[in-house]
C-alpha positions, 0 to 999 in steps of 0.5 A: 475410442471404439473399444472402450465403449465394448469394455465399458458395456462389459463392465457394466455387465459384470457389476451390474448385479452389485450396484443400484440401477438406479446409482448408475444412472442417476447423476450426483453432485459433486459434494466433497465429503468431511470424512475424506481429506482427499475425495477421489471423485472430485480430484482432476489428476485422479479421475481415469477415462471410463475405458479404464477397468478395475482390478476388481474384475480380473477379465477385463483388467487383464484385456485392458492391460494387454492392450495398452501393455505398448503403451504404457511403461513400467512406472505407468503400470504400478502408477496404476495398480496403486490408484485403479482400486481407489477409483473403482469404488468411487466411480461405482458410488457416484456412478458413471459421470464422474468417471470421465477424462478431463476435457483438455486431455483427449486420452488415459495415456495423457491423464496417466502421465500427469497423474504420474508427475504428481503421486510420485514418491519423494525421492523422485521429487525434482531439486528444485521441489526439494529446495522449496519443501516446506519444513517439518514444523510447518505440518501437523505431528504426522508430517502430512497436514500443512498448517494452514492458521494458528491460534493462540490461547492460555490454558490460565483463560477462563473462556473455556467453554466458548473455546471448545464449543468454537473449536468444536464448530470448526470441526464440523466445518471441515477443519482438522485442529491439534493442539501443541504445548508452547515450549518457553511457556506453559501457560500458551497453547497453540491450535493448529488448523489444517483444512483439508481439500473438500473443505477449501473445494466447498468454501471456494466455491462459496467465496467464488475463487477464481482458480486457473483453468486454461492457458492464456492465447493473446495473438490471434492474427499474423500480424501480431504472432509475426511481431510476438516472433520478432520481439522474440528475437529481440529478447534473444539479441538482448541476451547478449547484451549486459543485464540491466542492473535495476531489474530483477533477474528471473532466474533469481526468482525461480519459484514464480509460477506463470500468471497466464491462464485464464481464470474462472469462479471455482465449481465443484460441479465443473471441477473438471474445468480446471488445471489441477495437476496438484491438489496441494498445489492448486490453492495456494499458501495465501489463498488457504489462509484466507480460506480458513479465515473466512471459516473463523469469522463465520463459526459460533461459539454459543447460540445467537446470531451475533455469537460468532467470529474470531473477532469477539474471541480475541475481544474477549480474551479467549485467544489471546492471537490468531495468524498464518505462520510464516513459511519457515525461517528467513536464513540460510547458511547456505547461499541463495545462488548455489542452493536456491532458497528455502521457502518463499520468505527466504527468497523474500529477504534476499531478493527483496528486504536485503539492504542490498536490493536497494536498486532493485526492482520489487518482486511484486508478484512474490509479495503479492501471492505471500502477503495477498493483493492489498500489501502487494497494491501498497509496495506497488504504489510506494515504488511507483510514487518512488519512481515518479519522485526521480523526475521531480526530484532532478528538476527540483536539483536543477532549479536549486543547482540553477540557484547556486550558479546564479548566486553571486550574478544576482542583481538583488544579491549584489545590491544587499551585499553592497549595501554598506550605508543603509541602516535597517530599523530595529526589528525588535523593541528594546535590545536591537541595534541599527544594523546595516543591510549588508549584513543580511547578504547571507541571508539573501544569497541563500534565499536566491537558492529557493527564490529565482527565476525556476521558481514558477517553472518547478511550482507549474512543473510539481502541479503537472507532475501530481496529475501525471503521477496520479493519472498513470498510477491508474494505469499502472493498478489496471495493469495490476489488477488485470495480472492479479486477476482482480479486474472482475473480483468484487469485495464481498459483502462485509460482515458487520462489527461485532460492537455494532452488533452490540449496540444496537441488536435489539434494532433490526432491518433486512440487508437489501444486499443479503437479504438477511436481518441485521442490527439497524443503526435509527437515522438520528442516532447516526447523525446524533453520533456524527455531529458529536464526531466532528465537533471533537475534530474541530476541538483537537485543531482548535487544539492545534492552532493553540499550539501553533499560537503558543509557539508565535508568543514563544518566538515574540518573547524568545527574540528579544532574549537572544537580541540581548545574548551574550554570546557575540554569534547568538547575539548577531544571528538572533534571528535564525536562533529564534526560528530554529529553536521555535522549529525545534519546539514545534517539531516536539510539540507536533511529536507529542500531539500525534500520540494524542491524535491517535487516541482521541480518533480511535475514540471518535471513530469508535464513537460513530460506530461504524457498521463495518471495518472498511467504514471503520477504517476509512473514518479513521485514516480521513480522522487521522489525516486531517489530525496530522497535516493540520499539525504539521502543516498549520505552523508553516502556514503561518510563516508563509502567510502571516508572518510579518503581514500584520507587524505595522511600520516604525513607529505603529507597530502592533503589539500582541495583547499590548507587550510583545511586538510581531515578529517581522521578516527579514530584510532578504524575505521571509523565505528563508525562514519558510524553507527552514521550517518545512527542511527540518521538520521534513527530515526530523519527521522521516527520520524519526519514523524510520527508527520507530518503524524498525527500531521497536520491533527490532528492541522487542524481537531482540528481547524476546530472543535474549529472555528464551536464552536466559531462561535456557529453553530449547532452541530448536523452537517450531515455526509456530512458536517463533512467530508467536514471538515477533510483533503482530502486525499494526492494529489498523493494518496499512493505515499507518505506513499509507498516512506516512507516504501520504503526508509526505506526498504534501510536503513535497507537492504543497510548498514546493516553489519555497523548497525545491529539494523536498522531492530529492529528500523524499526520494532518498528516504523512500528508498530507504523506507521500501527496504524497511518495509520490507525488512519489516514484514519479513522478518520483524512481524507475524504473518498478516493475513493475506487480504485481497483488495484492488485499489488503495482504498481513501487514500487516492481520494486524499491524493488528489485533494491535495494536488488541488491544494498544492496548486493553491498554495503554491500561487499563493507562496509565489505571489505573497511568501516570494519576491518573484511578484515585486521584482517583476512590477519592478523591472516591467514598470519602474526600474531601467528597462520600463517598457522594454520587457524583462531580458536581463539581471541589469532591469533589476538594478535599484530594486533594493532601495525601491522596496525599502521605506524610509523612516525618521528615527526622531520620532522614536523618542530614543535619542536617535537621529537619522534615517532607517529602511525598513521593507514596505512600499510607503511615502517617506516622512517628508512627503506630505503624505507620510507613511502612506502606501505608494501607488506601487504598493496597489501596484504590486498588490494587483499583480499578486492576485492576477497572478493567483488567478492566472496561475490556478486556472493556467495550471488546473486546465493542464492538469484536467487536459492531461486527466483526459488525455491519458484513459484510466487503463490503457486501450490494449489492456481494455481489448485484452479483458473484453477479449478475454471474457469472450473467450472464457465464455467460449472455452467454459462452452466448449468444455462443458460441451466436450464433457457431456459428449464423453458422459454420452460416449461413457453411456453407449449413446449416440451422439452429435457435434452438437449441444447435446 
């Protein structure tokens, strides 16, 4: 390196008479400027070591190339006849420090090479470049310029002014905009954006981007590389072994970069710290997008401090959409396997979305750097959530498995079935008949399905499981957020909305946080605006329990109807016609009442006026979540808790304003009719939402495509034009899918003891939901702008207040909705094994007849005679207290609440033991970050340290291996 500070010195001397002593020494910024698309000084793989001499200067050129003529092969020399004229005249402008080597690459041969690997032209491109190589309708009318965003406007709008004075702003910031004309319509025209290099290197460093800069080093010691060696050696042996089926082959996914490097802010000032083999490269699809997002949000369009934002214009009509494009077509006529995929959305659909992916695991890493961090958080919890539903669901199959063998073996089931001389009382007041109990040995065989002995097990099981899933959720997102490198991004402050702005603009405050002035929302105004808020919520679930009421009149009233049917088998199952026509109804009226929900929380919700759009969003999905589990849950509270608890006895029965009777549970327990209506409602509710996610875009796509045939335009239409005609993506973004996944996370962890297979339905429809989804983002919608993010927002919150409830209702629906309790004090107290201990089916022997009353039909005044049962622990009518409650009523009764209070802590103690037992990221991962974040401290020292020691070897300086 001794030679080159002699050809530097003589250099100087040679140019020394054009240039400003003063440009030589003084050091400049590293400011990219507008007029250059690629700015030579501030690219990696353009920058020479400073031994390099220019053409400019025949002398020195030739010395130099005489003397690395050995080293340097004939692509190497023409590489640097083409690039050493464009670097001499930036390193005479910005003077000698920015012509230095990068610090990790210690000579120009290095640096050439790399530089060779990237300017090459086309025809040298590797087959897999070629493969990956965006289409022609993905760049500017130039071929050179990628678009980057697109906006959409009608020449017909009236905004015309404020759409130039915008697009005139974003020029100024740097990006470069072509209009293009719509091809099936006219009256659309379509902005394509571009921006260049030393627009996405300033709002990088604005919007502190961590970009690679270094290759991760995990093993520092040699115990850990003799184990990094030996499971080396495993891989290989495995590789001998068949491929697991679930798991994603990589050489399927062969356009994953490696996410190993370690990261750091992005500085234009030490862009010499950063791995930039590729400028085109370097930001990503998803990361430009962005990037020319927040340069939208941010740009007047009139003068004012809240003109601004691409938010107002699409407000106000003057584009009509705003998107990244797509990064060209999803199909293929040639297959994947042999030719490899066509762009990242290719490989998508057919590693991801296709139907025949079901089995497979997601690739997270492509959906996450297509579709950006908070899409890719929202697959990785659903898989996650899918995931855990195996175990559940196997258990719950069991339990119900458990059920169907023990059947026939059922002591309780015998006895009802053999029950040929027990009349029940009248269930209904005019049109039922006597029947006798062993017509309900149905009804009591499948109600021993959901009600035995795994009951309590699969409820305790469920509780821990929701702890579990939770707990190692967090683990499984430190782990994600650690390989997205999310762990030190924070969310930037959010710009305010722009109808706050509106609002109250002529009231301002200083943002503590930025420092700024911004519209200021009084304390009674807000609270004012809040109180109105929830009053409105309790109004829609008063609105709710109307229906819920509505629905029970209708019950009341539609069984004496079928009790009189003339169809014999409507007539004799009358009790299950009436729940399931009442489930039918209620499942209409729950559809309907969504709709109405969905309205009347945006208005409330826009009502609060929300500073920001997380406040916003999060104030909506809590609204919309309370709408919803209220309605769907409110109807199966009622017949787990209500139904048949205030229906009176023969005799005193409690009438609803006087005329109609209360519904009463069946002789074999209200269960059954528990399971029915959660069963239906679960599987109509999936099933309808699954037709609506993927059925409407698919009509509307279908439609749009039908009506561009009809009208016999062009088909060879850019990637721009078919994006515009897919569906955008949901109003409020993830809300929808996420209060999907979550309600049903209710309905399979709140009464889960009265129906165990709710884990193996959810399970089953997730899988199907994954690819829908999936499906859906790929090929039915626009592409969403890729938004970082780096947990799932409210919703965790929203999860585990419904573990807590789902451990209260699950006790609750054990101790009053089953019979597990009263068969229990039975067998322990009052039937053959009294004081031995529950061992076998025979201590249940008389149950039946111990849980049925007696009634005198004579006092009916029907003409009746006799004796009828009824459920009920009461004294019969020849004691001296007649139809009082028994002592095993206040028996059964004290059981049911110690059992609620034993259940509930037993549960939430393991539930909060296991909470501390598994730490939120696991310890090597901890070890892994702080050790991380020393050596990036490190590395970025030595760097610079290297950096400045080449400037001084650049001077002629001395110097020492020290900081200089």
């Amino acid at each position: 390196m001794v030679h080159h500070s002699g050809s530097i010195q003589s250099f100087k001397q040679q140019k020394g008479m054009n240039m400003n002593k003063n440009e030589i020494e003084k050091e400049q910024p590293l400011k990219p400027s507008r007029s250059q698309t690629h700015p030579q000084n501030l690219s990696k793989h353009f920058s020479l070591n400073c031994s390099i001499q220019t053409p400019s200067s025949p002398g020195p050129s030739a010395t130099h190339k005489i003397e690395h003529g050995r080293k340097m092969n004939k692509v190497e020399s023409n590489l640097y006849k083409l690039s050493s004229s464009a670097f001499s005249d930036s390193c005479l402008d910005v003077g000698k420090d920015s012509c230095i080597e990068d610090s990790e690459h210690g000579t120009d041969e290095a640096q050439l090479i790399k530089a060779k690997v990237i300017i090459r032209k086309p025809e040298t491109m590797t087959k897999k470049e070629k493969k990956v190589a965006a289409p022609p309708s993905l760049f500017f009318k130039d071929g050179k310029k990628r678009i980057d965003y697109i906006l959409v406007y009608k020449k017909s709008s009236l905004q015309v002014e404020k759409r130039s004075t915008f697009e005139r702003n974003l020029r100024e910031e740097g990006l470069m905009l072509e209009r293009e004309q719509s091809i099936t319509n006219s009256d659309i025209m379509f902005v394509k954006i571009h921006c260049p290099w030393d627009t996405l290197c300033k709002y990088a460093e604005r919007m502190n981007i961590r970009m690679p800069f270094r290759k991760k080093c995990y093993y520092t010691d040699w115990k850990n590389r003799t184990l990094n060696s030996l499971f080396r050696k495993t891989i290989q042996l495995r590789s001998w072994l068949p491929k697991n089926p679930m798991q994603l082959d990589k050489e399927a996914l062969p356009d994953l970069e490696e996410t190993d490097c370690y990261t750091a802010p992005f500085s234009r000032a030490r862009m010499h710290h950063f791995t930039i083999t590729n400028k085109d490269t370097f930001f990503n699809n998803s990361t430009r997008s962005r990037i020319v997002h927040h340069v939208l949000q941010r740009t007047k369009y009139e003068d004012g401090k809240t003109k601004m934002g691409i938010n107002k214009l699409l407000n106000n009509g003057t584009y009509e959409a705003s998107f990244p494009p797509h990064e060209g077509s999803y199909q293929s006529r040639h297959p994947i396997k042999t030719h490899g995929a066509k762009n990242h959305r290719h490989l998508l659909y057919k590693r991801w979305a296709c139907w025949g992916m079901w089995y497979k695991y997601q690739p997270l890493d492509l959906i996450r750097r297509y579709f950006g961090e908070k899409i890719g958080l929202y697959f990785a919890w659903l898989g996650w959530y899918t995931g855990m539903l195996i175990p559940a669901a196997f258990v719950g199959l069991f339990v119900f498995l458990y059920g169907v063998f023990t059947m026939h073996s059922s002591q309780v089931s015998k006895e009802i079935c053999q029950a040929t001389e027990i009349l029940m009382c009248p269930m209904c007041e005019r049109n039922c008949m006597l029947q006798k109990l062993n017509e309900s040995c149905i009804y009591a065989k499948v109600t021993h399905l959901f009600d035995n002995g795994g009951t309590v097990f699969f409820a305790i099981f469920m509780a821990i499981w929701a702890t579990v899933f939770l707990e190692f959720w967090k683990r499984r997102r430190a782990v994600l957020t650690y390989d997205w490198d999310l762990i030190d991004w924070e969310e930037e402050e959010e710009n305010v909305r722009p109808q706050f702005e509106r609002k109250y603009a002529q009231v301002e405050r200083v943002n503590p946080i930025t420092g700024k002035p911004e519209p200021y929302q009084p304390f009674m105004d807000k609270l004012l605006r809040l109180m109105i808020s929830i009053l409105g919520i309790f109004l829609m679930i008063s609105l709710v329990l109307t229906t819920v009421f509505a629905v029970v009149v209708y019950r009341l009233v539609a069984m004496e109807h079928f009790a009189s049917f003339k169809w014999y088998f409507v007539k004799k199952y009358w009790q299950f016609a009436t729940s399931g026509t009442g489930v039918c109804i209620n499942f209409v009226i729950i559809m309907f009442l969504n709709v109405v929900y969905e309205k009347v929380a945006y208005f409330l919700t826009n009502l609060e006026q929300p500073r920001t759009e997380l406040e916003w969003e999060n104030s909506y999905a809590l609204k919309m979540f309370l709408f919803q589990f209220v309605n769907l849950n409110s109807s199966i509270f009622y017949i787990a808790f209500f139904l048949g608890r205030f229906s009176g006895r023969p005799g005193k029965y409690n009438k609803l304003f006087d005329r109609w009777r209360l519904e009463e549970c069946h002789p074999s327990g209200c269960l059954i009719d528990l399971c029915l209506q959660m069963s239906v409602i679960m599987v109509l509710k999936q099933t309808w939402n699954n037709f609506m996610e993927l059925g409407y875009p698919l009509f509307h796509n279908w439609w749009t495509q039908h009506k561009i045939k009809r009208n016999e335009q062009v088909m060879k239409l850019p990637q721009w034009e078919k994006d515009w005609n897919l569906q955008p993506m949901n109003l409020h973004g993830l809300i929808d899918e996420y209060l999907e996944m979550v309600l049903q996370f209710g309905f399979v962890t709140i009464f889960v003891a009265a129906f165990p297979l709710a884990p193996l339905l959810a399970l089953m429809n997730n899988i199907i939901e994954i690819r829908l989804d999936a499906y859906k983002f790929v090929t039915q919608w626009r592409r969403p702008l890729p938004a970082r993010a780096t947990n799932i927002g409210i919703w965790y919150g929203i999860l585990e207040g419904i573990g807590v409830l789902a451990v209260i209702t699950n006790a609750f629906v054990i101790a009053i909705t089953s019979d597990y309790i009263p068969r229990f004090v039975y067998a322990f107290r009052y039937g053959p094994c009294k004081g031995q201990g529950y061992s076998q089916e025979r201590c249940l022997k008389g149950y039946v007849n111990s849980s049925l009353s007696v009634f005198d039909l004579s006092e009916l005044g029907t003409g009746q005679s006799g004796y009828c049962r009824y459920r009920d622990y009461r004294a019969p009518p020849w004691s001296n207290n007649s139809y009082e409650l028994t002592l095993q009523f206040w028996h059964v009764l004290a059981a049911r609440l110690a059992f609620i209070i034993v259940f509930e802590h037993l549960v939430f103690g393991i539930k909060s033991f296991i909470a501390y037992l598994i730490p939120d990221m696991p310890k090597d991962l901890s070890d892994r970050v702080r050790r991380e974040k020393y050596l990036v401290q490190e590395m970025m020292y030595d760097a610079e340290l290297e950096h400045l020691q080449k400037q001084r070897k650049c001077q002629g300086k001395q110097y020492h291996q020290e900081w200089p």
